[in-house]
C-alpha positions in Angstrom: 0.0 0.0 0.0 1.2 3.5 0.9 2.3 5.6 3.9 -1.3 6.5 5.2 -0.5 10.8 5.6 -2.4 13.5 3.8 -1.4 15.4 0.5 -2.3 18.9 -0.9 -1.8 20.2 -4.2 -3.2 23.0 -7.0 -5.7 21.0 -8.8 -5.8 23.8 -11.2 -3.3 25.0 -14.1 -1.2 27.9 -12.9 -1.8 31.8 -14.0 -5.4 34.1 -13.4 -8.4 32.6 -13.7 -12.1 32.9 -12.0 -11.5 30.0 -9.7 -8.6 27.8 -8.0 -9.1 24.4 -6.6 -6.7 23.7 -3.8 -7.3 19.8 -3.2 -6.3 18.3 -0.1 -6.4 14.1 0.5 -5.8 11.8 3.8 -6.8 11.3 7.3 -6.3 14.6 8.0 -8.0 16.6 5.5 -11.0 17.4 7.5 -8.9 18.3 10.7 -6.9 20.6 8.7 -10.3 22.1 7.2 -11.2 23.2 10.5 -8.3 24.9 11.7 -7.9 27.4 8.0 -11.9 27.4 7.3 -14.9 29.7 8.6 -18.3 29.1 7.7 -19.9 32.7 6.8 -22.0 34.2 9.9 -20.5 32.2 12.6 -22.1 29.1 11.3 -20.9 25.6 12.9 -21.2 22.2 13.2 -20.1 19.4 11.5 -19.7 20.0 7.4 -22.5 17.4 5.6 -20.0 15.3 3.0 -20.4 16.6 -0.8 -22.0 19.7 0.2 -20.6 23.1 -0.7 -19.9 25.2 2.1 -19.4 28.9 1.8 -16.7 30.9 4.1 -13.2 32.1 4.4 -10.0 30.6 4.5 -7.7 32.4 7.6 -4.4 32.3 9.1 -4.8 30.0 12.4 -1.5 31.9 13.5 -2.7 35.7 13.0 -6.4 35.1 12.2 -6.0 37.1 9.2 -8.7 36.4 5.9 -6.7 35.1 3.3 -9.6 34.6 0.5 -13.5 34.3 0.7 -14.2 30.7 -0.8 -16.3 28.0 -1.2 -15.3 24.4 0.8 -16.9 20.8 0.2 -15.4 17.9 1.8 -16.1 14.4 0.0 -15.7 11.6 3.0 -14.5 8.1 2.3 -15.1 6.2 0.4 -17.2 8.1 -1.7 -14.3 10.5 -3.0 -12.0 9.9 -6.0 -8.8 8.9 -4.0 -11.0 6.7 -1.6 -9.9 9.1 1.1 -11.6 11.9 2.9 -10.6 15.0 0.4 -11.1 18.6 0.4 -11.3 21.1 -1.9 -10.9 24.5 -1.5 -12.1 26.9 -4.6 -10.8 30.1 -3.8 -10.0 32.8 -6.1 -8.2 32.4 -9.5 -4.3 33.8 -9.1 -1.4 32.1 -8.4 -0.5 34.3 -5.3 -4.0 33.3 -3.4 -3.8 29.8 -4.5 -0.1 29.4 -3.4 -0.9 31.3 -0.2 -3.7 29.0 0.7 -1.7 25.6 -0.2 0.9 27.2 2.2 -1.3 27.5 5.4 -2.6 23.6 4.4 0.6 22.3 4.4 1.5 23.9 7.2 -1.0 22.1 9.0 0.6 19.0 8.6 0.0 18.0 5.0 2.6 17.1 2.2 2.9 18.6 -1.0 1.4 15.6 -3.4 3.9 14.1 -6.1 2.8 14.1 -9.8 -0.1 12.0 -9.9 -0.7 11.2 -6.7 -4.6 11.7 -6.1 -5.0 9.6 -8.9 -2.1 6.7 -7.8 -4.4 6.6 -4.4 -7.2 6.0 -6.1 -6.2 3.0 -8.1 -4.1 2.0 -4.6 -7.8 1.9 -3.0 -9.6 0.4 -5.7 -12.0 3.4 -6.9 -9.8 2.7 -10.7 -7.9 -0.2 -12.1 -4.6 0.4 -14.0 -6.1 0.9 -17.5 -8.9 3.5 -16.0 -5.8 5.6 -14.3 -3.8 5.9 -17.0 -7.2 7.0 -19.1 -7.6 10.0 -16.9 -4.3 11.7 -18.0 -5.2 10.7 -21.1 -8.8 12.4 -21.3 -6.9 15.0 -19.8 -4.1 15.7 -22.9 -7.2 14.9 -25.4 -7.1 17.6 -27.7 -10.3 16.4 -30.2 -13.8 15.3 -29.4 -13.0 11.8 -30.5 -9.8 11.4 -28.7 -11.9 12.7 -25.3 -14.5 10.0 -26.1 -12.3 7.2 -26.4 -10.1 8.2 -23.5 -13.6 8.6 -21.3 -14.5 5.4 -22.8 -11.5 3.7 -20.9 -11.8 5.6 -17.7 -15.3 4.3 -17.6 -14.0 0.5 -17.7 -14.6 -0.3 -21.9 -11.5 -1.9 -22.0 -11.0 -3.2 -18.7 -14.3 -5.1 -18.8 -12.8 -6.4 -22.6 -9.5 -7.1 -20.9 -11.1 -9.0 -17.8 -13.6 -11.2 -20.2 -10.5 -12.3 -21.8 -8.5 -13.6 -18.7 -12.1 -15.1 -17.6 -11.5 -17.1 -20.7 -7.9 -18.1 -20.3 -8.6 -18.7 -16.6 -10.9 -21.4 -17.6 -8.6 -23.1 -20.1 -5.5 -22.8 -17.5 -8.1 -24.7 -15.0 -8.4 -27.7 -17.5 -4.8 -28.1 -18.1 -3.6 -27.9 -14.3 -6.5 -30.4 -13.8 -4.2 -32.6 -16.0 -1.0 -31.7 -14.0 -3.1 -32.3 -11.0 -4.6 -35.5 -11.8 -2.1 -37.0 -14.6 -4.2 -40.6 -13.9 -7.5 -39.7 -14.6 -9.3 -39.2 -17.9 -10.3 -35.5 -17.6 -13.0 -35.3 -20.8 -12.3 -31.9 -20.9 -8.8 -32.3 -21.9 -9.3 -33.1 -25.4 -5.9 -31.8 -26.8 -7.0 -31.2 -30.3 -9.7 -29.1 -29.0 -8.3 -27.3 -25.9 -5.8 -26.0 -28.7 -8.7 -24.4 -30.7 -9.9 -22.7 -27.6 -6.2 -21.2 -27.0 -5.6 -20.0 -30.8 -9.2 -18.7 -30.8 -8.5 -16.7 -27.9 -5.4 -15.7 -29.1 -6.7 -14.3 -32.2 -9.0 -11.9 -30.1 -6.1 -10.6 -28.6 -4.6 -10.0 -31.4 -7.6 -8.4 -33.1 -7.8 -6.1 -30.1 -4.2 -5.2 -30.4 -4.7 -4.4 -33.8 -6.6 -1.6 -33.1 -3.6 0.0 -31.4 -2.7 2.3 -34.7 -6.0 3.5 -34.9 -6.1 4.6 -31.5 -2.9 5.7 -31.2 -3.4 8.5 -34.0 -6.8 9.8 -32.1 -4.7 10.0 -28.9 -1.4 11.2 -29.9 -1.8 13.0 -33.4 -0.9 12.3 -36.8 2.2 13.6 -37.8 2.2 14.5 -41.4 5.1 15.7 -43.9 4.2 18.3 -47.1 7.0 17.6 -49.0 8.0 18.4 -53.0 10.6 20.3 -54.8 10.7 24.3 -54.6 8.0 26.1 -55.1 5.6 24.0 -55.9 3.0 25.6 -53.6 3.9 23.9 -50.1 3.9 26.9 -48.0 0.5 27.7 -50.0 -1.1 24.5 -49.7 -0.4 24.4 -45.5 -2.0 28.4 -45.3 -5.1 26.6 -47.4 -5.5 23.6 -44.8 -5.1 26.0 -42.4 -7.4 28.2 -43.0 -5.1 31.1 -42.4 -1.9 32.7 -44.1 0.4 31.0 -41.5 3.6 30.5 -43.4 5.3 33.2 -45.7 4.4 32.9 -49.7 7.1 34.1 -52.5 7.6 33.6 -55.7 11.3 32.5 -54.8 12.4 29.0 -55.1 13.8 27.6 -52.0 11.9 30.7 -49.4 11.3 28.0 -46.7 14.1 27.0 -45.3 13.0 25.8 -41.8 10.4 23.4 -40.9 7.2 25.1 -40.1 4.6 23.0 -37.8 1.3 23.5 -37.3 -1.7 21.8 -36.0 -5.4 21.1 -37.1 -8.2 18.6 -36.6 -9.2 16.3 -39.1 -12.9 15.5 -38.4 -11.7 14.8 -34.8 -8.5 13.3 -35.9 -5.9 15.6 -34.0 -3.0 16.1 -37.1 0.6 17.6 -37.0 1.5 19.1 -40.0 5.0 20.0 -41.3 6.0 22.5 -43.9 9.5 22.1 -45.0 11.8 23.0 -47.3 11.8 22.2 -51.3 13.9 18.7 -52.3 16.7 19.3 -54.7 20.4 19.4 -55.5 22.2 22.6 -54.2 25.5 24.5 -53.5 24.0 26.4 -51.0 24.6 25.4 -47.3 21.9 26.8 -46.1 19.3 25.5 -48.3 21.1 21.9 -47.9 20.6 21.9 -44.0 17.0 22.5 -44.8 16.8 19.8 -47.2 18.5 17.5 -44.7 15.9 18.7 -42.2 13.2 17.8 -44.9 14.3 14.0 -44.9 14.6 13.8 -41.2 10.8 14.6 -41.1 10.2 12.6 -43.7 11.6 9.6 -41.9 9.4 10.7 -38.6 5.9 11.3 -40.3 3.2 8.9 -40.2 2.3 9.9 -43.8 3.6 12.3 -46.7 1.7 14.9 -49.5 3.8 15.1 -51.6 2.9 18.1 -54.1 3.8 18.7 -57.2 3.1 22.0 -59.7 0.5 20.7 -62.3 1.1 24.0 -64.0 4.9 22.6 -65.4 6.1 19.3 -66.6 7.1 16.5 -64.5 10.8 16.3 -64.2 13.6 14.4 -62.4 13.5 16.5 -59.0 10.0 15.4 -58.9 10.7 12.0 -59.2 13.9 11.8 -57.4 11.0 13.3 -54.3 8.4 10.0 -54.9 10.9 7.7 -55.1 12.4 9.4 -51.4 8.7 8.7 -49.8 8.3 5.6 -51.7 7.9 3.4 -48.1 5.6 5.6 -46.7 1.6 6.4 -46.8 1.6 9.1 -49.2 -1.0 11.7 -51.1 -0.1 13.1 -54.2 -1.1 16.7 -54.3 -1.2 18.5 -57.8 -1.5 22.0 -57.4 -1.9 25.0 -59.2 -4.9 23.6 -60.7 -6.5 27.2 -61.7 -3.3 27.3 -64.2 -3.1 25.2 -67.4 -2.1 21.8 -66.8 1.3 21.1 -67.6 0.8 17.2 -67.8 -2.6 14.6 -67.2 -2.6 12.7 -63.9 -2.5 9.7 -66.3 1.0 10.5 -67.0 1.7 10.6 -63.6 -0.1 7.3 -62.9 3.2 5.8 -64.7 5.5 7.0 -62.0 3.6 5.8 -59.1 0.2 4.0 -59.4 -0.2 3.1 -55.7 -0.7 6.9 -54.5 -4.4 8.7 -54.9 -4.1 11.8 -56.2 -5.8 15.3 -55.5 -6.2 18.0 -57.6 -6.1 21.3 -56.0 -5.1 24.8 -55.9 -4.0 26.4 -53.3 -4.8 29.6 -54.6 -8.6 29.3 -54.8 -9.3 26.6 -52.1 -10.4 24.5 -54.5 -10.2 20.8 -54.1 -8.8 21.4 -50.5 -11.7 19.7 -48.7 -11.1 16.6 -51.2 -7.7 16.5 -50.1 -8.5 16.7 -46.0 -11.1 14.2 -46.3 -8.3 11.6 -48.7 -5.8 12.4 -45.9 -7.8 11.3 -43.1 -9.0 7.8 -44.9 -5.1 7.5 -45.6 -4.1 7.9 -42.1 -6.7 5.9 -40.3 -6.5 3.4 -43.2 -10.2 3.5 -43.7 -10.6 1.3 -40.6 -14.1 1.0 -39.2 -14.2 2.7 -35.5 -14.2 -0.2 -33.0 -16.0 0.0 -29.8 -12.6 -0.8 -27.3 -9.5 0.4 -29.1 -6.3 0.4 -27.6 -4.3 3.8 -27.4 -1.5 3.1 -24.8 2.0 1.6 -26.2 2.0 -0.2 -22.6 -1.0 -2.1 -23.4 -0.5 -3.5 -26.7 2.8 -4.4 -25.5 1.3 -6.5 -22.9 -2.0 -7.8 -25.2 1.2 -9.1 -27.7 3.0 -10.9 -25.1 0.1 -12.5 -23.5 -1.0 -13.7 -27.6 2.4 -15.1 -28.3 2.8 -16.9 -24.6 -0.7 -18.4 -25.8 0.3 -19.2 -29.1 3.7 -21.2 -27.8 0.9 -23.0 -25.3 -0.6 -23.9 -28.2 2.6 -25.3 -29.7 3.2 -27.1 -26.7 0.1 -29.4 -26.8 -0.3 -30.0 -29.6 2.9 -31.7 -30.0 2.0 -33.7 -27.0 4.2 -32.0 -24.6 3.8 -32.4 -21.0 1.2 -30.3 -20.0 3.4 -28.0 -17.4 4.8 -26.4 -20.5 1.7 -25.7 -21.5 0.7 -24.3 -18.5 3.5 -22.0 -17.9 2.7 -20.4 -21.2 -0.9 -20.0 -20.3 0.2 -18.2 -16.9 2.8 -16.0 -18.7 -0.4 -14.6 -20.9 -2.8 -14.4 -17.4 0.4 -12.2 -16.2 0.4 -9.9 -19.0 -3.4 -9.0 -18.8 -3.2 -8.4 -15.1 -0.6 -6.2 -16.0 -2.8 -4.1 -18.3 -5.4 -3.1 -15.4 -3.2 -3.9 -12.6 -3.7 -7.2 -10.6 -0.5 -7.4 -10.4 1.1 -4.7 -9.1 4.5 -3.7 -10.5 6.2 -1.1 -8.6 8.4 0.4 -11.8 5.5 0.2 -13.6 3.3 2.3 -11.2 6.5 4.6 -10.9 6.7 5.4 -15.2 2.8 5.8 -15.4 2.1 7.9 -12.7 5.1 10.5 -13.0 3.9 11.6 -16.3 0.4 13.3 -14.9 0.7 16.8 -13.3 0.5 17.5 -9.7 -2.5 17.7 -8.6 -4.2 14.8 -10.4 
């Protein structure tokens, strides 16, 4: 468990703001709400849990008013940490809030470590693992669909999914230590042929729910996507048009970006990081070579590429010296310039690379550039239907693969008539790696790594 004191922290982010919630968790959050809190007009008695009291927060030392505030206390268990908490909501400022926190720790509380509310909860059972780690990420969410699915974890989805599959293992571990048990009797149940079906079957639906992991990983995290082409082909341009604003400067001058420009936008709740950079090509200058060597860095880190080309002149080596650089990657083709004559037929450029879709646009008019956000966002998600559990944490498809492959060498194991131990120390190794995903078994470094990463007061 954990050392049973009380922590305090700023619930709230720092800088000026209507309202501050100092938040206060442990045995002695109440005590330490009577000696800094006055009910208005000499009210007392004992505060009714989840009620909002109103008052004033005072110096027990000088008896000075710090800040007029509202108070609720939320007693145990029937609080997020389990514990009896506190929360203060003073004034917004950092000054009042800081001054406030002061006189509570001074009181005998302890400043609270990055995610410690939140570590105390799953400690007293309010969340499992999965459900913790889905509160920071509701809390970094940064589209409506990335909120959904990370409220769609704090509210169990994915621990229920998770728990229905060790239910299943459980009862296929039960039938082979029956064996190791009993290696005299003729268990019925232990049918190898068929006790293997049940193992690769539910090894499959850990795989399929592991799959999911790249889809849900770009609604958590972002996209991060590359405009890349030879000068002046209209990158700058085309990012200002997806934009919606004129973001990056636009000259007629081959080789004007030289940096990497990055920008966000939302996809139809896709969350997308978009890079600008500079214009692929041979060059003496140094300058403009760091930038193309910047441009293939980003290249290599981008989840996909639109890769634009002028429609308005011919197709020449630069431009396919650029595909064939982009040639392992998900990739658009953007021709733009579309309001000007067309230099060459997207037939002709169907000969240099048939697998990409291709977009008309220009830049100039907006034309097409709807067409293009709704291509990019089918490229990225692949066109994959929307699943109701999807995994977005690298820590749990790491554990759903290991728990698969331990299955799938059980599998191996009976069915080529090894002693049924083997088997079963497979089987256990995948019951390990669920538990790990929603925290049966508790892993101290693992605890540690998650829980450092949410801010203090969580």
């Amino acid at each position: 468990m954990y050392e049973q004191d009380t922590i305090a922290a700023i619930a709230t982010p720092p800088g000026e703001g209507g309202v501050a919630i100092v938040r206060v968790s442990g045995i002695d959050a109440e005590r330490i709400a009577q000696r800094v809190f006055s009910r208005s007009r000499g009210k007392n008695g004992k505060l009714r849990s989840h009620m909002l009291y109103h008052g004033s927060i005072r110096d027990p030392q000088t008896e000075n008013v710090v800040d007029e505030v509202l108070l609720t206390i939320m007693r145990q268990p029937r609080s997020y940490t389990g514990e009896d908490v506190i929360e203060v909501h003073c004034h917004g400022g950092a000054f009042l809030s800081r001054q406030i926190l002061g006189l509570i720790l001074a009181q005998g509380a302890r400043q609270a470590e990055a995610g410690e509310f939140t570590k105390r909860a799953f400690l007293n059972g309010k969340l499992d693992l999965a459900q913790a780690e889905a509160v920071l990420d509701l809390i970094r969410a940064r589209t409506a669909k990335g909120a959904e699915l990370a409220l769609n974890q704090a509210s169990g989805s994915l621990s229920k999914h998770v728990g229905e599959l060790r239910e299943e293992l459980l009862d296929i571990l039960v039938q082979v230590e029956a064996a190791i048990d009993f290696p005299d009797e003729e268990i019925e149940l232990l049918q190898r042929p068929k006790l293997v079906g049940k193992i690769v079957n539910l090894a499959d639906k850990i795989n399929a729910i592991s799959a999911t992991y790249e889809w849900g990983r770009l609604f958590r995290e972002g996209a991060k996507v590359c405009i890349s082409g030879r000068p002046n082909v209209g990158k700058s341009s085309l990012l200002n048009a997806l934009l919606g604003e004129q973001r990056v400067i636009v000259t007629p001058i081959p080789g004007t970006t030289r940096d990497v420009i990055e920008e966000s936008m939302n996809l139809d709740g896709l969350p997308v990081v978009i890079w600008d950079t500079a214009g692929i090509r041979e060059t003496g200058d140094q300058v403009e070579q760091l930038g193309v060597e910047l441009s293939h860095q980003y290249l290599e880190k981008a989840d996909a590429v639109i890769v634009v080309l002028d429609g308005s002149q011919q197709f020449d080596v630069e431009d396919l010296a650029v595909l064939r650089s982009v040639g392992g990657k998900k990739r658009l083709v953007v021709i733009n310039k579309n309001d000007l004559p067309k230099a060459f037929s997207v037939d002709q450029f169907k000969c240099q690379d048939g697998e990409a879709e291709v977009v008309l646009v220009s830049a100039k008019t907006g034309d097409g550039i709807d067409s293009l956000k709704t291509a990019l966002r089918n490229l990225l998600i692949n066109f994959q239907a929307e699943t109701e559990v999807a995994v977005t944490n690298v820590r749990h498809r790491s554990e759903l693969m290991r728990s698969a492959e331990s299955l799938e060498q059980g599998a191996i194991s009976l069915g080529s008539g090894l002693p049924p131990e083997l088997a079963a120390v497979n089987l256990n190794e995948a019951r390990e790696a669920l538990e790990e995903i929603i925290g049966i078994v508790n892993n101290d470094d693992i605890l540690e790594r998650i829980f450092k990463n949410f801010c203090v007061g969580k």
